[in-house]
N, C-alpha and C positions, 0 to 999 in steps of 0.2 A: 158234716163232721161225723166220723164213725163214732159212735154208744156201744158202752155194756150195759145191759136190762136185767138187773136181781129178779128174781121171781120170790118172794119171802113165802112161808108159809101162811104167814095172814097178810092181810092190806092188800095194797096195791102197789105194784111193780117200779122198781127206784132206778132212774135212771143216772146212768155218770159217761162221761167224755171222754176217748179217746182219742188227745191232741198233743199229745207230747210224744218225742222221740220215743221215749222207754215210762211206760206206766205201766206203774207195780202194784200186784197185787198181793190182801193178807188179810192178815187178823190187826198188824200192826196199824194204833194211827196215822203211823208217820208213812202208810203208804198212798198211792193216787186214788186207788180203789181200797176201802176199808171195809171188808165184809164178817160179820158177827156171824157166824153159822160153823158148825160143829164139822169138824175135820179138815177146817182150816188151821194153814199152821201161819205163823208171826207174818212169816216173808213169803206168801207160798208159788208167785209165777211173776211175768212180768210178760208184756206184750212191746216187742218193739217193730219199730218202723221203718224200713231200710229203704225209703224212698220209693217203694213201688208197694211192695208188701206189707200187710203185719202179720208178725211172727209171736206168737203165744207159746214161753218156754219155760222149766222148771226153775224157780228158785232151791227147792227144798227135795233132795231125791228121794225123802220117805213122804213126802206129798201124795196125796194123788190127785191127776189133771184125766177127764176123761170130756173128751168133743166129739158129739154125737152118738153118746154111747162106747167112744172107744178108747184108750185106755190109750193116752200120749206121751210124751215127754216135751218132742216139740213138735209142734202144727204150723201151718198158715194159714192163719182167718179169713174164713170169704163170708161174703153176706148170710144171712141166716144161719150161721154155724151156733148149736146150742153146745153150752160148755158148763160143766160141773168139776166144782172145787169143792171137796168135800161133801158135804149137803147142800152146797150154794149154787144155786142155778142161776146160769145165766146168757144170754143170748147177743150175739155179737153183729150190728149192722152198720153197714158202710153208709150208714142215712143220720143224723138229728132226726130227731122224732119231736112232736109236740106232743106233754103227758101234762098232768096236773097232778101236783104231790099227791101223795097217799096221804102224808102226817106231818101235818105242818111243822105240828111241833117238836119233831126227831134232831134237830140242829141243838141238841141242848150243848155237846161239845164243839166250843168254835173251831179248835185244831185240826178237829177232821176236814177234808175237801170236802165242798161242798159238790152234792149231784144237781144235773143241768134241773132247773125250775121255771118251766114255763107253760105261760094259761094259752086259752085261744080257742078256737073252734074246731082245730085240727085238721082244716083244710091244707092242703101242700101248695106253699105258696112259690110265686114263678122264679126265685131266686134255689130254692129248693129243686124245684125242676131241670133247672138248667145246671147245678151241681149233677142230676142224676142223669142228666144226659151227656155232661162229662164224663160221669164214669163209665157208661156205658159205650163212650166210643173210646176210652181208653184199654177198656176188655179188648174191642173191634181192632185198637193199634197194639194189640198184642198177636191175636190172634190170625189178623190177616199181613202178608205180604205185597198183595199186587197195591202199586201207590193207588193208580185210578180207582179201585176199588176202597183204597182208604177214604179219599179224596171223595168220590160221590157217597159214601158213608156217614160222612160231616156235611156234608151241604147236606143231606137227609135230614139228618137229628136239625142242623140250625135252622131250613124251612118250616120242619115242625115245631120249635119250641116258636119263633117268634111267632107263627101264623105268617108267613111270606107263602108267596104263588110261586117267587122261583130264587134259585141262587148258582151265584157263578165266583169259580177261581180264575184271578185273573192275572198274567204275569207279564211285565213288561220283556217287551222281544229282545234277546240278546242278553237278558240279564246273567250274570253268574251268580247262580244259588247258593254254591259253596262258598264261594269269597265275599260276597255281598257287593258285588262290582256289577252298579247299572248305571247310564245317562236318558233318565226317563223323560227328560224335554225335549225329544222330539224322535224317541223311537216308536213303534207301531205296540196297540197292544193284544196280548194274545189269550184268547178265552183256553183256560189250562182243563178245566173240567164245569159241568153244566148241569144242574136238576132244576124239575117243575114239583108242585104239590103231589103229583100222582109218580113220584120218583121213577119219574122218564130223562133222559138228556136231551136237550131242545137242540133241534138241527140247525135253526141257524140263529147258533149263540150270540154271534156280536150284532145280530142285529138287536138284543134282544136287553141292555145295558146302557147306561146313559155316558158318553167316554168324556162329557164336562165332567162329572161328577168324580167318576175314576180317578180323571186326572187331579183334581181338586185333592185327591185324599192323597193321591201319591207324589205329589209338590208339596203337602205341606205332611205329610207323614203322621196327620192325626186319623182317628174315626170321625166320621160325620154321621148325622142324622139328617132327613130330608123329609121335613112332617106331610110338606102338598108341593110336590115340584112343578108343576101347572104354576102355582101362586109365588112360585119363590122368588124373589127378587133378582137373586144369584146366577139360578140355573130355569129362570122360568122360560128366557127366551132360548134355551140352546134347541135346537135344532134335532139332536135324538129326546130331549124331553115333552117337546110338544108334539114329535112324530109315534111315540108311546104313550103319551097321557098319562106320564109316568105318577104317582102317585106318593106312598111314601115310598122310600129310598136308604136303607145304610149301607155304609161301606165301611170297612177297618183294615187299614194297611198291613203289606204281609213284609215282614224286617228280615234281614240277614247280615250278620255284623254289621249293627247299627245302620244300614242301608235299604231304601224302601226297592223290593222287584217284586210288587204288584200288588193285588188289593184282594179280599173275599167281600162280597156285594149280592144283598139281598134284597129284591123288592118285591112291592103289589099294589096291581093296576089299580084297586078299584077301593080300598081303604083307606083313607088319610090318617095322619095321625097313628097310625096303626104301634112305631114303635116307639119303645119309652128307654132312656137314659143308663136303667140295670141294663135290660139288652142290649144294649151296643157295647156295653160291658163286657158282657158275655162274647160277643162276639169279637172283639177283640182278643178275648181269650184261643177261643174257636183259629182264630188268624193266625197266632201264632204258633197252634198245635199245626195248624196248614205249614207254616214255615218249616219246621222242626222236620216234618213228612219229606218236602220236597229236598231239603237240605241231604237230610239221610240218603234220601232216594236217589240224587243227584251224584252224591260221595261215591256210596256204593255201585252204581252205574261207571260213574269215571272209576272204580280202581278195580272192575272186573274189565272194563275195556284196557285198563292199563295192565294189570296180569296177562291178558289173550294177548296183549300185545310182545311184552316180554317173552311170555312162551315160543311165540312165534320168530322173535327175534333171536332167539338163544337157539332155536334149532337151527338156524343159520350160521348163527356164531359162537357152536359149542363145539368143541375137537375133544370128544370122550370128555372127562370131568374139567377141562378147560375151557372158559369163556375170554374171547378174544375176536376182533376182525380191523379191528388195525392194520395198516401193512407190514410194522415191524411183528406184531404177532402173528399175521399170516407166514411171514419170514418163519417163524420159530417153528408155526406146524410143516409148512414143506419140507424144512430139514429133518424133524421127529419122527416125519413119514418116512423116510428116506431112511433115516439109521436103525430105525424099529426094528425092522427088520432082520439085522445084520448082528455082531456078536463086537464089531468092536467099540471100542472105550469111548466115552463123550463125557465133557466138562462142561455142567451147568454153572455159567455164572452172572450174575446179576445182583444187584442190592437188597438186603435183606428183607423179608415180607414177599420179596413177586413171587414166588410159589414154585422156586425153585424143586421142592420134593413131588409136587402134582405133576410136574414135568417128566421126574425120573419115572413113576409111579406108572404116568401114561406109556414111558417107554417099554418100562416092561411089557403092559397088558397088551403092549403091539406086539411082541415079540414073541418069538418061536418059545422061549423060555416061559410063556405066560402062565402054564400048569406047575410050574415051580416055583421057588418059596422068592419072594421081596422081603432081604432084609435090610435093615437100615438101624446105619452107627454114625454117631455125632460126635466125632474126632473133637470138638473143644469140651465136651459136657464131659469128658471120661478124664479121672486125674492118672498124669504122667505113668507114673509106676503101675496102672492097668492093663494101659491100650493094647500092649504088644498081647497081654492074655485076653483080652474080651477081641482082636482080632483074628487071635491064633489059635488062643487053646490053651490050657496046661493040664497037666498030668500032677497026680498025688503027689502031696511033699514038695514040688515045683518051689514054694514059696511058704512064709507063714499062713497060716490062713486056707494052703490051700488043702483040703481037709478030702479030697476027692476030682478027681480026672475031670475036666468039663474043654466040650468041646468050642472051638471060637466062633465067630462070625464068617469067615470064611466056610468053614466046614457047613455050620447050619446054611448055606445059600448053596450048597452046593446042588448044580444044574438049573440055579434060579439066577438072581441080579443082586447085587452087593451094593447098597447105594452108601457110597461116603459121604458123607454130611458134612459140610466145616473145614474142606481137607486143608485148607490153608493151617489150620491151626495144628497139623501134628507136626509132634517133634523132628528133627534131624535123623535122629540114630533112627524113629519107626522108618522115615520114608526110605530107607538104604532097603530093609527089612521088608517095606511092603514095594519097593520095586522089583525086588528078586519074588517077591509070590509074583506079582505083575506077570515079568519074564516068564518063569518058569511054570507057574501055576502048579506051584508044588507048595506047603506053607511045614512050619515045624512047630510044634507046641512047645511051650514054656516049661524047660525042664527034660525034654527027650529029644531024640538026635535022629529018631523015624523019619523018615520025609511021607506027606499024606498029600495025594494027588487030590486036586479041587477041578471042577466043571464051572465056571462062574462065566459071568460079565459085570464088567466094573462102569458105574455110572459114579462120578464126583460131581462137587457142589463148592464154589466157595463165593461169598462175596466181598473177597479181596482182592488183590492186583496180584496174581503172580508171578508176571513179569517185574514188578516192582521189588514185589519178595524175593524174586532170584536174583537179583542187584544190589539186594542189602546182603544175600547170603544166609537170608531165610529158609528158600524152598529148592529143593535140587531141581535143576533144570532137566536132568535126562528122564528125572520122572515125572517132571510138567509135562511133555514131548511124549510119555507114555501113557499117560491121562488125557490129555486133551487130542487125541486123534480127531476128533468132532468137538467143536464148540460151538454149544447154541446158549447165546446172551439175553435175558428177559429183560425188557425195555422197562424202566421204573413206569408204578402207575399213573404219575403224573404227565406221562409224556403219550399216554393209549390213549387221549382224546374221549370217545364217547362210550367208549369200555367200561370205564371208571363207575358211569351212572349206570350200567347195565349190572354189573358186578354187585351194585352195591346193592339191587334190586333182588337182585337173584338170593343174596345171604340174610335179606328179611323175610322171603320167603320162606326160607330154610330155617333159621331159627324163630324166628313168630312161632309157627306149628311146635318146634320143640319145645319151648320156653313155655306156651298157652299164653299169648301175649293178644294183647286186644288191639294191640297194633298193626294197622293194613297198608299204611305206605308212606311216602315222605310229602312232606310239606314243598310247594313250588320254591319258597324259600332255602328249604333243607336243599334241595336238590340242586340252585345256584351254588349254594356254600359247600357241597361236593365237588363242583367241578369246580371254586375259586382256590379251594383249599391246595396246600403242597404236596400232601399226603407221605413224608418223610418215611413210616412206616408200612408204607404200601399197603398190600392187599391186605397183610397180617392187622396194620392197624385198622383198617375199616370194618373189618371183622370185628375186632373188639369194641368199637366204639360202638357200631349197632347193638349188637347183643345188651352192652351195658342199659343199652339206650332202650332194648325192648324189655327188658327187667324193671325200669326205674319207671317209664313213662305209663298213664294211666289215659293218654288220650290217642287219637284213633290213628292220627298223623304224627309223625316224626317232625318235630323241628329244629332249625339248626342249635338252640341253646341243648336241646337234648341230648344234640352229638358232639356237643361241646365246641361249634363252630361256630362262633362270635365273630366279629365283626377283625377281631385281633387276630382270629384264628387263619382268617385269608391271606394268600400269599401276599408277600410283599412285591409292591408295583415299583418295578425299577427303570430309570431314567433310558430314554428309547436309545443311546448310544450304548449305553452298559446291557438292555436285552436282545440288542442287536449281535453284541459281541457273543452273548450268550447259547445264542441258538447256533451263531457260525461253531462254536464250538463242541457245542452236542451234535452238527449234524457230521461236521469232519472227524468226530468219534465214530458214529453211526456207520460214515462210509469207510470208516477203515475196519470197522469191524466186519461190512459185508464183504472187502477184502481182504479176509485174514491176517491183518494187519502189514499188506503191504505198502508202503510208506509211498512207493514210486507208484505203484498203479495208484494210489487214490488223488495223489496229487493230479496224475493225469485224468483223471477222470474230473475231479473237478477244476481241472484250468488253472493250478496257481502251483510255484516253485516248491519242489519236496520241503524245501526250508519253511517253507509255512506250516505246513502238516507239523515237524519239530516243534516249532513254536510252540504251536498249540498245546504239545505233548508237553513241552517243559514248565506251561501255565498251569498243568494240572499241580495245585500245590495238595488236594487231598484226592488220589485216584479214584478216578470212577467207577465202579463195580463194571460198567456199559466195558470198560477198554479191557479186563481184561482177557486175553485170549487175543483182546483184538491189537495189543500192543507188539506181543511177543515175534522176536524175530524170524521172518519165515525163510526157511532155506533156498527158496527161492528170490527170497528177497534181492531187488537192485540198491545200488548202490545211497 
């Protein structure tokens, strides 16, 4: 238990406890520590405990706190730190001490806390010892990294505290550390790490262990003690205990989620009786700092193999800042290849979230235009009475408000890429308006009659049907036909297969480091509930679910309740006639999309009467982002 040590100017030295969270110190009764000495104030510091540290910090800012001479506000207390409050000295160790009052009779006020009072010889007894040889390998689990190195580090301190000749960790074969998943009745067992007295590793560890005994501890998931294994009833006939003349014996099982994978075991040949009931104590303690090691060590292992792994898979399956290797997303990069290139117009479409704008983004940076400006306007987010100015331009006076000439969206892209965002959503009268800049690549500002020549390329975006929209008499068809020269369609994410888990890899990566997130990856759990999940909101929504999720969570794994994917949250399982029908239906979307929506070739290609392909079309009762482009009548189209 850490002490503060008054040093009074007469008597002898008062000792008091430091066992609580937050102990306060002052002049005040009512604090943990009540010190009488001059340039104390009421309230003057407090020492808190944040589960690893203590932190010695100001109550009072015209106090003064000086630790070792040096004039603080706030500290962290290591062993022999001397500390002065005022005139009050005092010394701070990470040990109980045994003292004997100074003044008996000093307790005249009961109110005050009383400081620790204990007689004795002040010898350091073995329970004392083995707190200080915990905290001495908890420094060692600070300080060092390599596990083996922790590991023979503990068996060091535990050979010496009990008096043992040697000690071994021992893990059942095939355990899983992290999850606490072992079948230890009839797996082999495997000597994890090994010391002798003269803190050597003994070469041949298994012979060197009694595996009745092992096993005995790791079936019944207690510590054992083994006073004279020769004499023991139990284990006196087994066959490694008569072949070592094994002696005394303890073992304490090593836990991982409430499950035993393996045991830390220390004996000696030639003393009986040797250990006693604290120590197995202790060493049970000792066990499961071993657990807590291997657990870490284990985690950490699996999620830099899992990052090398990612890394390596994404340089496979990254096309510039898109991740994908699916065949419909391979689809998408051979055609991006293909148009990059080139200056004419492509209509990205797809349901909202697949990443429709990283697509246009990508086109660019392939592009001859790549030294030129990417701009990008979101035809739904601009109200009606703007668009035609935030695409055009206007000129002074143009309008109320317009207080000074500003040039549009067209003009700012010019010799760069104009990305339409939403185009579904502009009005009637713009599209008449932006088909003639189309054409012409001439535009006019709001309010002048100049025509101003523009250099651009036009990339759109919609995740609506607009062949659908040109049926209701939504969208002009002649500037569908002038937009869509190229359609490339981004497959929903729930339909990318194993993209899905890589994607969602790649964006912890990416915000963990932003965010300072103590979060390293997903739970085996999280990562089913990923791939069960529908993900309605695509890429967009898995984006924000992690983020939330590396903001909110304070443990090292992501699980599914963190992403908010419960059990409710999985797709719904539909009757095997109705997801039969399902898949016929997305895949004759699919192939008519890879056929620009020719109606004759897809049915021929897949073996059934064009009147089926219709069918299909006429079940869609809410279009699917997937058809558009892939609906639209193609001029070649048969009959």
């Amino acid at each position: 238990m850490p002490t503060l040590k008054q040093f009074p100017a007469q008597g002898a030295p008062t000792l008091y406890a430091v066992h609580k969270p937050v102990t306060t110190i002052g002049r005040a009764l009512g604090n943990d520590v009540s010190l009488k000495a001059d340039g104390v104030a009421e309230h003057h510091a407090q020492i808190v405990f944040d589960g690893r540290d203590f932190i010695l910090e100001e109550l009072d800012r015209v106090a003064d706190i000086a630790i070792n001479q040096k004039r603080k506000r706030r500290a962290r207390l290591v062993h022999g730190d001397r500390v002065q409050l005022g005139t009050a000295e005092l010394a701070f160790s990470m040990f109980a001490e045994i003292v004997k009052r100074a003044r008996p009779d000093d307790d005249d006020d009961e109110s005050a806390p009383r400081p620790i009072d204990k007689t004795g010889t002040g010898q350091v007894s073995s329970e004392l010892a083995g707190v200080r040889k915990l905290f001495s390998f908890s420094e060692k689990l600070i300080n060092r990294k390599n596990v083996d190195d922790l590991l023979e580090a503990m068996l060091d301190d535990v050979i010496e505290l009990t008096n043992a000749m040697k000690g071994f960790l021992i893990l059942v074969e095939g355990a899983d550390v992290v999850s606490g998943q072992s079948d230890s009745a009839d797996k082999k067992l495997v000597v994890r790490a090994s010391r002798n007295v003269r803190k050597e590793s003994i070469a041949d560890a298994s012979g060197s262990i009694s595996d009745s005994i092992v096993r005995q501890v790791i079936a019944s998931g207690r510590p054992l003690i083994v006073s004279d294994a020769l004499a023991d009833t139990t284990f006196g006939k087994s066959e490694s205990v008569m072949a070592m003349k094994l002696s005394s014996v303890m073992c304490a099982p090593l836990l991982s989620q409430g499950q035993v994978i393996g045991a830390l075991y220390v004996g000696n040949d030639k003393v009986k009786s040797l250990f006693e009931r604290t120590q197995l104590e202790l060493l049970a303690i000792f066990a499961s700092q071993a657990s807590l090691i291997l657990q870490n060590a284990m985690l950490l292992n699996a999620l830099r193999a899992d990052k090398a792994k990612l890394e390596a898979e994404l340089k496979d399956k990254r096309f510039g800042d898109i991740i994908g290797a699916c065949p419909s997303m391979m689809e998408v990069f051979r055609k991006l290849q293909k148009v990059a290139g080139t200056d004419i117009s492509v209509l990205i479409t797809g349901e909202t979230g697949t990443g429709k704008e990283l697509i246009a983004r990508e086109i660019h940076r392939r592009s001859n235009r790549a030294e030129g400006p990417f701009v990008t306007i979101n035809c739904g987010a601009i109200p009606e009475n703007l668009i035609e100015s935030e695409l055009f331009g206007h000129v002074k006076g143009a309008f109320t408000g317009a207080v000074a000439s500003r040039p549009g969206k067209f003009q700012v892209a010019d010799k760069g890429t104009l990305f339409l965002d939403e185009i579904g959503e502009l009005p009637l009268n713009l599209q008449v308006k932006l088909l003639r800049a189309l054409q012409e690549r001439v535009v006019f500002r709001v309010g002048e009659s100049k025509p101003e020549k523009v250099d651009i390329r036009i990339v759109a975006a919609t995740n609506r049907n607009l062949e659908e929209e040109i049926r209701n008499g939504n969208f002009r068809e002649d500037l569908y036909y002038r937009l869509n020269v190229v359609n490339i369609w981004l497959p929903p994410l729930r339909d990318r297969g194993e993209d899905l888990v890589i994607i969602a890899k790649a964006l912890l990566t990416k915000y963990a480091d932003e965010l300072h997130s103590p979060v390293k990856g997903f739970s085996p759990a999280a990562l089913a509930s990923i791939r069960k999940y529908n993900w309605p909101g695509n890429i967009r929504q898995v984006e924000n679910r992690i983020k939330k999720a590396l903001v909110l969570c304070d443990q090292t794994l992501l699980s599914p309740e963190d992403l908010d994917l419960g059990q409710s949250a999985e797709s719904q399982i539909l009757p095997l006639e109705k997801a039969k029908e399902e898949f016929q239906r997305k895949y004759v979307l699919e192939v008519l999309e890879r056929n620009n929506g020719n109606r004759t070739q897809t049915a021929r290609d897949l073996g059934v009467d064009p009147r089926t392909i219709f069918r299909y079309l006429e079940k869609e009762q809410n279009p699917m982002p997937s058809a558009a482009g892939g609906v639209a009548k193609d001029p070649h189209d048969g009959p």
